[in-house]
Residue frames as a rotation matrix with the C-alpha (Angstrom) as fourth column:
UNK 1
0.489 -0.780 -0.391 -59.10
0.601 -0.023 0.799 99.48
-0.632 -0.626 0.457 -37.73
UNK 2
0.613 -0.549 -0.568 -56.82
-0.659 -0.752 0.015 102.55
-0.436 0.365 -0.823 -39.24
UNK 3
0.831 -0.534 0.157 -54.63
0.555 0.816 -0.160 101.62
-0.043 0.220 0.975 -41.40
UNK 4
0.642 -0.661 0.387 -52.14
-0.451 -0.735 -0.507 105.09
0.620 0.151 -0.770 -41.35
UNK 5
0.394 -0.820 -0.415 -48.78
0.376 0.556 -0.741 104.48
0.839 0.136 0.527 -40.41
UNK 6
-0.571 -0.229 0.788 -48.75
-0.651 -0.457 -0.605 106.54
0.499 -0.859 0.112 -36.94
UNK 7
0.481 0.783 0.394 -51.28
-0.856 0.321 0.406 104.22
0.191 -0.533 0.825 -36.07
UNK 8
0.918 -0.184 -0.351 -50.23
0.061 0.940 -0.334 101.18
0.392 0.286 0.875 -37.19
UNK 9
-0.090 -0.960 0.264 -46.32
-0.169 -0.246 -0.954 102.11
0.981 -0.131 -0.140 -36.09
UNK 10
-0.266 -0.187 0.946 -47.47
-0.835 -0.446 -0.323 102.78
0.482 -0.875 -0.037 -32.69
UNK 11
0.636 0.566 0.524 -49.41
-0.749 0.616 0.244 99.68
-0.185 -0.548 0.816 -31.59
UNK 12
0.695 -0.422 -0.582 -46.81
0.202 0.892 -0.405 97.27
0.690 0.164 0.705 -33.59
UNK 13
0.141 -0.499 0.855 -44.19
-0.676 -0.679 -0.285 99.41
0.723 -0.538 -0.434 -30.97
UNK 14
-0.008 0.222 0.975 -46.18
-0.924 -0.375 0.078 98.21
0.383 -0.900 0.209 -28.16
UNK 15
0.885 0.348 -0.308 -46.23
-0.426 0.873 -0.236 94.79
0.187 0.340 0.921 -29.21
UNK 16
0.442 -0.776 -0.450 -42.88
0.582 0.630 -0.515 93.84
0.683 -0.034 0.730 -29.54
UNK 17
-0.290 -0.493 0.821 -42.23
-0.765 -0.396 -0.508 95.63
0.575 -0.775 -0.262 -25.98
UNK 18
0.206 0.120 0.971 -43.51
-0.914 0.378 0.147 92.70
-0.349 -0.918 0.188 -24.40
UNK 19
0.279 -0.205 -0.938 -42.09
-0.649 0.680 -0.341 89.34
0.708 0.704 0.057 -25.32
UNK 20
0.776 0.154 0.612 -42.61
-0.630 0.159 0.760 86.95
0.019 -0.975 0.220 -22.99
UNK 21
-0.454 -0.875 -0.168 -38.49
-0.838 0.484 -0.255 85.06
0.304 0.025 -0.952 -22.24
UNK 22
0.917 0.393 0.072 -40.38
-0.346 0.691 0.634 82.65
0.200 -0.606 0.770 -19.47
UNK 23
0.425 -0.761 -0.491 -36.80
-0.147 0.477 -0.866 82.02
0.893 0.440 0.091 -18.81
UNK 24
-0.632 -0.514 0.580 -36.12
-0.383 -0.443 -0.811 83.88
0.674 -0.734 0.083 -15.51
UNK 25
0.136 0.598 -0.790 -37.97
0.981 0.030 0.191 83.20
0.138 -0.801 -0.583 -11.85
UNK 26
0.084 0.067 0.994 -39.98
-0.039 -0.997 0.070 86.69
0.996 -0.045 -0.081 -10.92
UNK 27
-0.570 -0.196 -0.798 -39.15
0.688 0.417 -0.594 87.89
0.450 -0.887 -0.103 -7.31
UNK 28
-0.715 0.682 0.157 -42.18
-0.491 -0.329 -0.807 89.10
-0.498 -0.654 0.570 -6.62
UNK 29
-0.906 0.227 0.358 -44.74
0.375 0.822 0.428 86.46
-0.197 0.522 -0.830 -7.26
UNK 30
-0.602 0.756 0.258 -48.16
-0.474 -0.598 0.647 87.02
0.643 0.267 0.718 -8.38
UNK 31
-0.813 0.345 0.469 -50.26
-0.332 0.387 -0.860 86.15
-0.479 -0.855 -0.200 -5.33
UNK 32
-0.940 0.306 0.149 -52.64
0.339 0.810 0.479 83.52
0.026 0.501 -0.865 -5.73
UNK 33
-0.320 0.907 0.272 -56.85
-0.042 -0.301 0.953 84.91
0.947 0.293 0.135 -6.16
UNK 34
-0.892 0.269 0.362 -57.94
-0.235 0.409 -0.882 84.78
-0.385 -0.872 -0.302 -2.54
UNK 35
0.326 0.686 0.650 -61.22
-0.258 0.726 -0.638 83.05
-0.909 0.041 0.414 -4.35
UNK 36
-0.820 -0.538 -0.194 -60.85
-0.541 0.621 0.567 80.25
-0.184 0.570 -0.801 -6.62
UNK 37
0.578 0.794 0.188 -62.89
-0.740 0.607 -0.291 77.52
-0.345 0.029 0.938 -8.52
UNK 38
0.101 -0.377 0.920 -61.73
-0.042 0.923 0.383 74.19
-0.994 -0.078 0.077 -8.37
UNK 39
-0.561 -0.193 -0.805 -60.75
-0.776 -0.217 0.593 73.54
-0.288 0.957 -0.028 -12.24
UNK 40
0.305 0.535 -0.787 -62.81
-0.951 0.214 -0.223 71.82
0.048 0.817 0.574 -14.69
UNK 41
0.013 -0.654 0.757 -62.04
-0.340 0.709 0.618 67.68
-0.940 -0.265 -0.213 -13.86
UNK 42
0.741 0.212 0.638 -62.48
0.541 0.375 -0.753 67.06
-0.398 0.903 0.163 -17.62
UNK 43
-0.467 -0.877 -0.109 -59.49
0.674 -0.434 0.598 68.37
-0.572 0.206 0.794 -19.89
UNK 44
0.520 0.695 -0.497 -59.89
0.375 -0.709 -0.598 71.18
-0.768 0.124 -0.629 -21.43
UNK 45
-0.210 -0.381 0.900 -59.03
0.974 -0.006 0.225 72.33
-0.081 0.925 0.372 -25.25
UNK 46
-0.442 0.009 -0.897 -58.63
0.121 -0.990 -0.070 76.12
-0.889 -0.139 0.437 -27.18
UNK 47
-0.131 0.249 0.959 -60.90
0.990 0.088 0.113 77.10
-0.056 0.964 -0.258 -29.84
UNK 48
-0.942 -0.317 -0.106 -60.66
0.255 -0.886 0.387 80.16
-0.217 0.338 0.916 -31.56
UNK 49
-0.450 0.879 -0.159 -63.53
0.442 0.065 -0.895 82.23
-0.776 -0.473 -0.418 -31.83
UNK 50
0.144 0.030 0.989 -65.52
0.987 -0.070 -0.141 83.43
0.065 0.997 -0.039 -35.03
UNK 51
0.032 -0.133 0.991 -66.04
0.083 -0.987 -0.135 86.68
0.996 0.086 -0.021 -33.30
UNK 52
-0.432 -0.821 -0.374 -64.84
0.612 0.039 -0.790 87.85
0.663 -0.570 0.485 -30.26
UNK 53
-0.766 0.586 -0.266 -67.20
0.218 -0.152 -0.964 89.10
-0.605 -0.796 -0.011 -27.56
UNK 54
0.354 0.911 0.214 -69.84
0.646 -0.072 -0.760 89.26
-0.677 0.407 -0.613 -30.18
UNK 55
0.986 0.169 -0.009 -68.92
0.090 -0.565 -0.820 92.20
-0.144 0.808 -0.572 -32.19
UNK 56
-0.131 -0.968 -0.212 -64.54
-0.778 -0.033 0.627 91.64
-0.614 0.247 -0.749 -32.60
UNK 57
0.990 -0.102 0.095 -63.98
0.138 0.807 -0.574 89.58
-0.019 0.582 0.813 -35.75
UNK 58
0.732 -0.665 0.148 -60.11
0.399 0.594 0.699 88.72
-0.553 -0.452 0.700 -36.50
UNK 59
0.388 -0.478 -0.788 -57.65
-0.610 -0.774 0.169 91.31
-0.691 0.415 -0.591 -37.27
UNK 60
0.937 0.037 0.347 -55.93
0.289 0.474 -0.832 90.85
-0.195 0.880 0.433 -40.81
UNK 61
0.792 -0.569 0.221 -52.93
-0.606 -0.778 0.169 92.42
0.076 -0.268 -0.960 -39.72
UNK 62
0.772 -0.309 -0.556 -49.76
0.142 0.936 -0.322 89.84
0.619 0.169 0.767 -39.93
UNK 63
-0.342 -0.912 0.226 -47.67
-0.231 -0.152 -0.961 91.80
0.911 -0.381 -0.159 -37.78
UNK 64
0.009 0.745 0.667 -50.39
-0.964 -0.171 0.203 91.08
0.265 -0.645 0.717 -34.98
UNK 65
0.896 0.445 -0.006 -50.64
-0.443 0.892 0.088 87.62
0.044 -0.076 0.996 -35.76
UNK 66
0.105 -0.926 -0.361 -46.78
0.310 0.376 -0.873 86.73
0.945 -0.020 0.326 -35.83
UNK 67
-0.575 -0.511 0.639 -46.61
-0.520 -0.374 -0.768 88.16
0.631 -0.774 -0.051 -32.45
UNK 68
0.165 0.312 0.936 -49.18
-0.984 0.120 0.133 86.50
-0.071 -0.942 0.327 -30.90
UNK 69
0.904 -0.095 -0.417 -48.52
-0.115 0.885 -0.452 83.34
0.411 0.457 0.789 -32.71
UNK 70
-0.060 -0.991 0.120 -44.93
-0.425 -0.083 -0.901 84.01
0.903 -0.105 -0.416 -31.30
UNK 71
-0.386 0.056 0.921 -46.29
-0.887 0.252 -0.387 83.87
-0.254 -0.966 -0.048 -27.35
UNK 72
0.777 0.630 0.007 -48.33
-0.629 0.776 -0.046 80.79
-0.034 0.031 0.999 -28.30
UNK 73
0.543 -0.606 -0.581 -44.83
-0.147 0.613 -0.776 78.85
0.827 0.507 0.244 -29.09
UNK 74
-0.780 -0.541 0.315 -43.12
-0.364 -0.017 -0.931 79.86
0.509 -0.841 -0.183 -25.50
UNK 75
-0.369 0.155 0.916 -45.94
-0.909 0.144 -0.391 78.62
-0.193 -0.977 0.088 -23.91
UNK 76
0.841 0.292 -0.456 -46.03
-0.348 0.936 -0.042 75.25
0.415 0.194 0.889 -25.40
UNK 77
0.044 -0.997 0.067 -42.72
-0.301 -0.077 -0.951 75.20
0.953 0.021 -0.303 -24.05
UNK 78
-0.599 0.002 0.801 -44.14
-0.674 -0.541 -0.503 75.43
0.432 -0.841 0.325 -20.88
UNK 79
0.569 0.805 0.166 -46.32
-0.822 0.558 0.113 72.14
-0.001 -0.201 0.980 -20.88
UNK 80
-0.338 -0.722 0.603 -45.31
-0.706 0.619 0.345 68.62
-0.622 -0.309 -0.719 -19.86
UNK 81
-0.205 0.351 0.914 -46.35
0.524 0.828 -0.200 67.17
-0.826 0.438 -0.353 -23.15
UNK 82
-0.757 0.265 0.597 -47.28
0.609 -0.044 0.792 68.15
0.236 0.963 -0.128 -26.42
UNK 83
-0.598 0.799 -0.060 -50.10
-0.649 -0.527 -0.549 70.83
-0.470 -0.289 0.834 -26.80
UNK 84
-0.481 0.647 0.591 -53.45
0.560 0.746 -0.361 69.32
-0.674 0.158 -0.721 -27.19
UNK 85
0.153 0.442 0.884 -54.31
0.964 -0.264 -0.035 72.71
0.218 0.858 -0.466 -28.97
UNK 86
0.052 -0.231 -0.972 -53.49
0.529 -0.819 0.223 76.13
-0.847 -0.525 0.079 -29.41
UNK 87
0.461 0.549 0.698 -54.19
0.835 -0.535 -0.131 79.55
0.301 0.643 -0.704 -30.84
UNK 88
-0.402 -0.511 -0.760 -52.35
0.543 -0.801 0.252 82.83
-0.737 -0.312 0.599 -31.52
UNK 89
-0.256 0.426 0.868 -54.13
0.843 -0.340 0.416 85.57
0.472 0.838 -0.272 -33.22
UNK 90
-0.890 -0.169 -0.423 -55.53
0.382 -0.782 -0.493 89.09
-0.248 -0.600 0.761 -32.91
UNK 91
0.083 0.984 0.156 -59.27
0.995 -0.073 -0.070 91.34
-0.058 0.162 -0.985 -32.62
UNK 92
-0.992 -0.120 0.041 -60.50
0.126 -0.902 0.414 94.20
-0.012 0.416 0.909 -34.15
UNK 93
-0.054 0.996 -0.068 -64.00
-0.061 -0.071 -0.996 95.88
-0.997 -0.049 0.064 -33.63
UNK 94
-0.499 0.094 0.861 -66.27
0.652 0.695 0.302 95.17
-0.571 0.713 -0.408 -36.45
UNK 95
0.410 0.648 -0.641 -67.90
0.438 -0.757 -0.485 98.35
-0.800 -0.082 -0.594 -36.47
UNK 96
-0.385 0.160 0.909 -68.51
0.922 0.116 0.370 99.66
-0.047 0.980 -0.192 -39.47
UNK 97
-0.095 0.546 -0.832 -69.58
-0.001 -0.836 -0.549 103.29
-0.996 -0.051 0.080 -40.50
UNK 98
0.118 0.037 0.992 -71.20
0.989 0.090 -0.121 103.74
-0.094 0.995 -0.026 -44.11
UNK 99
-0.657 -0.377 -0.653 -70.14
0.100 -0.902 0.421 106.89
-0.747 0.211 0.630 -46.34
UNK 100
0.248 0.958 -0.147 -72.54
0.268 -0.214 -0.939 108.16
-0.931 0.193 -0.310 -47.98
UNK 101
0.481 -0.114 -0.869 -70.41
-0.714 -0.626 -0.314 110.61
-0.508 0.772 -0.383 -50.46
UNK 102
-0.409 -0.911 0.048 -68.29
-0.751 0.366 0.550 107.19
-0.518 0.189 -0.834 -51.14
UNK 103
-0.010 0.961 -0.277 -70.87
-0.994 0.020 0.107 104.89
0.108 0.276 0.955 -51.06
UNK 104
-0.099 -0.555 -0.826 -69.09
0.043 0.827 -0.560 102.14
0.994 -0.091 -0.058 -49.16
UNK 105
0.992 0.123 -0.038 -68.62
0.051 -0.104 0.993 100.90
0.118 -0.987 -0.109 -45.80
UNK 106
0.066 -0.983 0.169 -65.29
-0.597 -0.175 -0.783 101.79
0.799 -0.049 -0.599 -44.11
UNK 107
-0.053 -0.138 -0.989 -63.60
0.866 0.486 -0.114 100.61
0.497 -0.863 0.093 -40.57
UNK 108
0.985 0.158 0.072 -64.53
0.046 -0.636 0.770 102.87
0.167 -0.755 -0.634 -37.83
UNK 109
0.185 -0.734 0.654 -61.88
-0.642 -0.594 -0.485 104.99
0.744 -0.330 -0.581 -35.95
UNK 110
0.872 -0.051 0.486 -61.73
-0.469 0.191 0.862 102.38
-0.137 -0.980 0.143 -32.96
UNK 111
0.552 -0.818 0.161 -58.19
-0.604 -0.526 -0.599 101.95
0.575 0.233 -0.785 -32.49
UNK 112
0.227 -0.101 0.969 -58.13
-0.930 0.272 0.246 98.90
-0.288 -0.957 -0.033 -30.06
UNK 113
-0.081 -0.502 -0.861 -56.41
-0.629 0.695 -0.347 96.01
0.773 0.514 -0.372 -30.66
UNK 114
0.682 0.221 0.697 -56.86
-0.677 0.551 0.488 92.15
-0.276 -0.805 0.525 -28.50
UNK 115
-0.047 -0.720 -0.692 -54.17
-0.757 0.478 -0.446 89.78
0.652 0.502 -0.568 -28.68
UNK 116
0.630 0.279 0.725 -54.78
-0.691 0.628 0.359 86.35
-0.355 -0.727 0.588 -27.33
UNK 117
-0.322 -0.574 -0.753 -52.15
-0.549 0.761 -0.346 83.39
0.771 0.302 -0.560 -27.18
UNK 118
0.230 0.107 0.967 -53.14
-0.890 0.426 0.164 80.06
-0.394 -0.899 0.193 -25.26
UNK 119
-0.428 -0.726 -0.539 -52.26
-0.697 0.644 -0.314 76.62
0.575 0.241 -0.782 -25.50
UNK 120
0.643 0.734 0.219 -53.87
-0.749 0.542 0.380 73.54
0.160 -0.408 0.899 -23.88
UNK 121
0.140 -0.558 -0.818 -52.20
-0.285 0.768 -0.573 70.45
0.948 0.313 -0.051 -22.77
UNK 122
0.513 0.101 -0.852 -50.69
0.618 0.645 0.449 69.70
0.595 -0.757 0.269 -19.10
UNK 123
0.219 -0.298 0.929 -49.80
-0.633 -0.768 -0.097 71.98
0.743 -0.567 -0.356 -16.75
UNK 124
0.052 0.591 -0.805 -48.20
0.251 0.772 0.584 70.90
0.967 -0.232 -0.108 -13.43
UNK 125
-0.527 0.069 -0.847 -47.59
0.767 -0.391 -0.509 73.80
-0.366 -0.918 0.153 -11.21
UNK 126
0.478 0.374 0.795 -50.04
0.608 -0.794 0.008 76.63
0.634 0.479 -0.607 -12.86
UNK 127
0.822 0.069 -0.566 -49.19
0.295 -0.901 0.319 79.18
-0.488 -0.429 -0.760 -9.84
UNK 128
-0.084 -0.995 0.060 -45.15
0.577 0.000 0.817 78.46
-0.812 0.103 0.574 -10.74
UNK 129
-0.057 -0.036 0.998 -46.04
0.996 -0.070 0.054 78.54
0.068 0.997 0.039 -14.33
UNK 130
0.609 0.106 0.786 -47.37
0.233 -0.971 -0.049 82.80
0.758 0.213 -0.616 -14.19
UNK 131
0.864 -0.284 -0.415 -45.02
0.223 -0.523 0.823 83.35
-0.451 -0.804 -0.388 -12.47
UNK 132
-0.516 -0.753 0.409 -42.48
0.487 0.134 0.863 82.42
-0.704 0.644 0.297 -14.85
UNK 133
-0.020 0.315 0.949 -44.40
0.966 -0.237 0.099 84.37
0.256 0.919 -0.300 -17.18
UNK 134
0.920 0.345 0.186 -44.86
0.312 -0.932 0.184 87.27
0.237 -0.111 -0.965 -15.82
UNK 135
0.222 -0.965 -0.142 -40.63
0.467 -0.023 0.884 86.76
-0.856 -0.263 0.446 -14.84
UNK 136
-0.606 -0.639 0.474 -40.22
0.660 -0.070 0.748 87.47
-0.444 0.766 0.464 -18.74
UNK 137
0.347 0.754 0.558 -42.30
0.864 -0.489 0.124 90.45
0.366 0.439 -0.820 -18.86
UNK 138
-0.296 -0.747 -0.595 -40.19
0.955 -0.224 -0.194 92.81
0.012 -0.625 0.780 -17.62
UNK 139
-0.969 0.190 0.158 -42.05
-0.129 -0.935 0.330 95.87
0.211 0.299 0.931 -19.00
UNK 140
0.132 0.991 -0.004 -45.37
0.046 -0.002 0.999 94.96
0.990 -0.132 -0.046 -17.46
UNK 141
-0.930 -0.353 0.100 -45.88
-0.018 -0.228 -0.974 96.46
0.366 -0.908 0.205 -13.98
UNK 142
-0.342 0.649 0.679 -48.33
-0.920 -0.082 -0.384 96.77
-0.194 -0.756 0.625 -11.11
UNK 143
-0.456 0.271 -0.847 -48.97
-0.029 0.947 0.319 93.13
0.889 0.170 -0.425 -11.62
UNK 144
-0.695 0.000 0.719 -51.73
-0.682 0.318 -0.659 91.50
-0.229 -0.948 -0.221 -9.47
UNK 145
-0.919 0.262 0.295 -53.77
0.185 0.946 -0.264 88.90
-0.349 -0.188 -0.918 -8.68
UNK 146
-0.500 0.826 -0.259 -57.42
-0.861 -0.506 0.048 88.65
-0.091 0.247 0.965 -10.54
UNK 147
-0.128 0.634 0.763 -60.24
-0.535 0.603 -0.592 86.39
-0.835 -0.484 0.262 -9.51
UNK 148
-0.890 -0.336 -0.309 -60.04
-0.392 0.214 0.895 83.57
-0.234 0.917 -0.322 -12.60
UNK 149
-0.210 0.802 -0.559 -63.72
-0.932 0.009 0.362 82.71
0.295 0.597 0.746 -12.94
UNK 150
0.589 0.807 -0.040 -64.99
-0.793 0.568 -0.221 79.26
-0.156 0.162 0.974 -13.15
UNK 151
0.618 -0.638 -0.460 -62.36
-0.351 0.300 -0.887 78.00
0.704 0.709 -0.039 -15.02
UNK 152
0.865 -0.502 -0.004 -59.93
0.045 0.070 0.997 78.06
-0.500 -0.862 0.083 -11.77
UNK 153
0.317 -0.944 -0.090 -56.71
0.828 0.321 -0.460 77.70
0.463 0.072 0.883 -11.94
UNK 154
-0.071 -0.559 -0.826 -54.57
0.710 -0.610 0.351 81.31
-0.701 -0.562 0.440 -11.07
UNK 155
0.465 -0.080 0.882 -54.92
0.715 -0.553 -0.427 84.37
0.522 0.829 -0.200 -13.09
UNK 156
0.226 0.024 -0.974 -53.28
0.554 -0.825 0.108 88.08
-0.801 -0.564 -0.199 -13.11
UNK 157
0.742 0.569 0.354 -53.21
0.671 -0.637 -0.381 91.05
0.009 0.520 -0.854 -14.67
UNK 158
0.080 -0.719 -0.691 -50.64
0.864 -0.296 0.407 93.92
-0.497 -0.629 0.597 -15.41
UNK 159
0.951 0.231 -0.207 -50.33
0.072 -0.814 -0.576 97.35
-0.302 0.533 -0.790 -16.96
UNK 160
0.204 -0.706 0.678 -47.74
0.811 0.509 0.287 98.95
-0.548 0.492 0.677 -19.78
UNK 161
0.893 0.221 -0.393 -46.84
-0.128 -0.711 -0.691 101.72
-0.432 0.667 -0.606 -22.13
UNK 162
0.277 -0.679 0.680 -45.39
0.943 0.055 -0.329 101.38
0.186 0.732 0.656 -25.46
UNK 163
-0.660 -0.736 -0.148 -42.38
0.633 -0.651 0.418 104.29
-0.405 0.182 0.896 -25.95
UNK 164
-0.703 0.429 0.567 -45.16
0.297 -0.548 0.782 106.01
0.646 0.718 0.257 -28.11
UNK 165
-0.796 0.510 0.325 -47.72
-0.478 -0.201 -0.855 106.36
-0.371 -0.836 0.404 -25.01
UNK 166
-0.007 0.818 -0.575 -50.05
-0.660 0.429 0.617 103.77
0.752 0.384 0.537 -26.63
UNK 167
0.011 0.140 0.990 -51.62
-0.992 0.130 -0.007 102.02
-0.129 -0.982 0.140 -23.10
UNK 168
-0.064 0.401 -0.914 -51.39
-0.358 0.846 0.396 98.08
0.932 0.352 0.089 -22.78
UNK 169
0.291 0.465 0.836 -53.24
-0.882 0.469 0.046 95.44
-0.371 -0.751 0.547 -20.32
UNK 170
-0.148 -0.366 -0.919 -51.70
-0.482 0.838 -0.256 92.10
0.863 0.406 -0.300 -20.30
UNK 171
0.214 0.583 0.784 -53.88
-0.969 0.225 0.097 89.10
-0.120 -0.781 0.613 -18.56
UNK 172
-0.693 -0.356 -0.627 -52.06
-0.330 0.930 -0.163 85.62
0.641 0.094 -0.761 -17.94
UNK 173
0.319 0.347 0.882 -54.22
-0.926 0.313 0.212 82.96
-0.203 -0.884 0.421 -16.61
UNK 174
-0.785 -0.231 -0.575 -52.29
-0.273 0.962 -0.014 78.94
0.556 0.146 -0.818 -16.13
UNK 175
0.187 0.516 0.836 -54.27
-0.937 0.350 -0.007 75.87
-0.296 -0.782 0.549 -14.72
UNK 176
-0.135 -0.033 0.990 -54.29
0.045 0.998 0.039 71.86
-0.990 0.050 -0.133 -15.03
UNK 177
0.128 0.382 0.915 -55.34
0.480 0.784 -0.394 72.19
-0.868 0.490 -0.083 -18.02
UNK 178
0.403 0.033 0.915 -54.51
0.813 -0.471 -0.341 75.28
0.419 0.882 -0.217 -20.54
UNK 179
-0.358 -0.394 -0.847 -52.20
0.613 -0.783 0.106 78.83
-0.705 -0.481 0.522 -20.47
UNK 180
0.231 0.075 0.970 -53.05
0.900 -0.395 -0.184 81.64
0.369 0.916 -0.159 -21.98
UNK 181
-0.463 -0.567 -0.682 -52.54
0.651 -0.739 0.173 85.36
-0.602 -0.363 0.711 -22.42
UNK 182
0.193 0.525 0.829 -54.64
0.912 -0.408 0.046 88.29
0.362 0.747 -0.557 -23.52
UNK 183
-0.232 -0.312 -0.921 -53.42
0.716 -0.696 0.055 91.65
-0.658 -0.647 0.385 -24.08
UNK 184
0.310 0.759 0.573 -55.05
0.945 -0.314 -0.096 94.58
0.107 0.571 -0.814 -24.80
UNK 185
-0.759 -0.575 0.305 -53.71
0.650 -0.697 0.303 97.65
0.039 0.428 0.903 -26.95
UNK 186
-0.734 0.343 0.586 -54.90
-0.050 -0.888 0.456 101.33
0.677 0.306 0.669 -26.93
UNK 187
0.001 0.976 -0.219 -57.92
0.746 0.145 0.650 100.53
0.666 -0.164 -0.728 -23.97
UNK 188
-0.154 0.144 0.977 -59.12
-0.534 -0.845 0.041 103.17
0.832 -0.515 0.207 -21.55
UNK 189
-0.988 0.002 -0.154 -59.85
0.097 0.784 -0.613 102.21
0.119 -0.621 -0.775 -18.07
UNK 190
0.031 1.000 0.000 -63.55
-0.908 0.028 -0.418 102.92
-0.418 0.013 0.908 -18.84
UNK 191
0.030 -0.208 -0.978 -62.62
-0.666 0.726 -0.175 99.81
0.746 0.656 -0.117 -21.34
UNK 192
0.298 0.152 0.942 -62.25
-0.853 0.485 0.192 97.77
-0.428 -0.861 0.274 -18.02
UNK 193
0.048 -0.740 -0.671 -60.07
-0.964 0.141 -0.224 95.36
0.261 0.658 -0.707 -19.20
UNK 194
-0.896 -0.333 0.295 -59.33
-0.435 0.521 -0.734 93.52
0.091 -0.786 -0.612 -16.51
UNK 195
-0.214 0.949 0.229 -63.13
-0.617 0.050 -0.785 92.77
-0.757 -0.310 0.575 -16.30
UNK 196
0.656 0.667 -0.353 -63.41
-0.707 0.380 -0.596 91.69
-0.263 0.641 0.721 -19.77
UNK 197
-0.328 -0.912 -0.244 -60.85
-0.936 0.349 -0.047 89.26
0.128 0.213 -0.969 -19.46
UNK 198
-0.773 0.011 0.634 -62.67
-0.284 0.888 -0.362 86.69
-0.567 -0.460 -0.684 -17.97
UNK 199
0.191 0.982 -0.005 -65.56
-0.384 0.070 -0.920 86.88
-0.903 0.178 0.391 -20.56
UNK 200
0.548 0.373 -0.749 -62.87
-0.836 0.202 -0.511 85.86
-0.039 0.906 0.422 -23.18
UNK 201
-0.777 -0.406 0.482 -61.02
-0.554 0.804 -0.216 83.44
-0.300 -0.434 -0.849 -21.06
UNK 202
-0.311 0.500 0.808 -64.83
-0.166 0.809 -0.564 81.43
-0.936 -0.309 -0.169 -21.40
UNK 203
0.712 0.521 -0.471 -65.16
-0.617 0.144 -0.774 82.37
-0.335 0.841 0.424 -24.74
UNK 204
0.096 -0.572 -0.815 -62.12
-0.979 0.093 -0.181 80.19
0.179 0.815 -0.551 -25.54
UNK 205
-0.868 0.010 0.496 -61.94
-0.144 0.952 -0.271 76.95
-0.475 -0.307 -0.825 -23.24
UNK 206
0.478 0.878 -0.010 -64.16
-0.869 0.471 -0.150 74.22
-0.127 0.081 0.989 -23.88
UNK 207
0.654 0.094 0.751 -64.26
-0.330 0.928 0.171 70.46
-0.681 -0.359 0.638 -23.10
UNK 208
-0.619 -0.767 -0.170 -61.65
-0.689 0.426 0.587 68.47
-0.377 0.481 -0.792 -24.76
UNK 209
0.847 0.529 -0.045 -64.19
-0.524 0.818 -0.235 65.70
-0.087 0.223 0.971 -27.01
């Protein structure tokens, strides 16, 4: 990940354009998946991965991690009980190029940034719940509905731009049993976000023991 200050300047920007109040009710709800899977009858807990679709390991950035560590606090808010567990942090590719004339490895040029808050615990209207999230997102548009996987519950998706024209994707998904939120900085739509949401929605649930 860059570490220059046009870089870095812009993505923290884009960050702290979206901050989720959950305070308001949105009037225009996020319609529910027209397919669903029944949720998981076993509770379900968040664990942080070591790496992050295989090749994202965990950004070292603190301005990353105070923000997502921020959403992770409103949405304990949002449970009818104590969280059973939760996680706010951020991903960075791992890629690596080696310099020869240095003789070191650097960080590649890949400029993308993942930010995941979620939270386990009780939910007891998920649809209500993203909705109220997405109410305190006021700078995320074209919201819609996206098919949540296995997992069930309700998920959607919306699009963004920070003031600087750095692109973000922000995916909420609520159910019985855990909320979360993953948004992704700088992606292309070749990047297919929206797709790779649900591959780290499963990398994070898992059975409550």
């Amino acid at each position: 990940m860059p570490t220059g200050p046009t870089i870095v300047g812009a993505l923290t920007s884009a960050i702290l354009l979206f901050t989720t109040g959950c305070s308001g009710q949105s009037d225009t709800p996020v319609p529910a998946a027209a397919t669903q899977s029944s949720p998981p009858a076993a509770a379900m807990r968040i664990d942080k991965p070591a790496k992050l679709l295989g090749t994202w390991t965990e950004s070292v950035d603190r301005g990353f991690h105070d923000h997502a560590e921020q959403q992770m606090g409103t949405f304990k808010k949002l449970l009818t009980a104590g969280p059973t567990s939760a996680m706010g942090t951020a991903y960075v590719r791992a890629e690596e190029v080696y310099s020869r004339e240095r003789g070191l490895h650097i960080p590649s040029d890949d400029q993308r940034v993942i930010l995941i808050s979620a939270v386990s615990g009780t939910i007891t209207d998920p649809t209500a719940t993203l909705n109220k999230i997405f109410a305190g997102l006021p700078k995320v548009t074209d919201v819609g509905s996206v098919v949540p996987g296995p997992l069930g519950g309700v998920a959607g998706c919306g699009t963004g731009q920070a003031g600087t024209g750095v692109p973000v994707d922000v995916c909420v998904w609520s159910d019985q049993h855990t909320i979360g939120m993953v948004t992704f900085m700088n992606f292309t739509k070749a990047d297919d976000a929206r797709g790779v949401f649900g591959q780290i929605r499963a990398e994070l649930e898992r059975p409550a023991r």
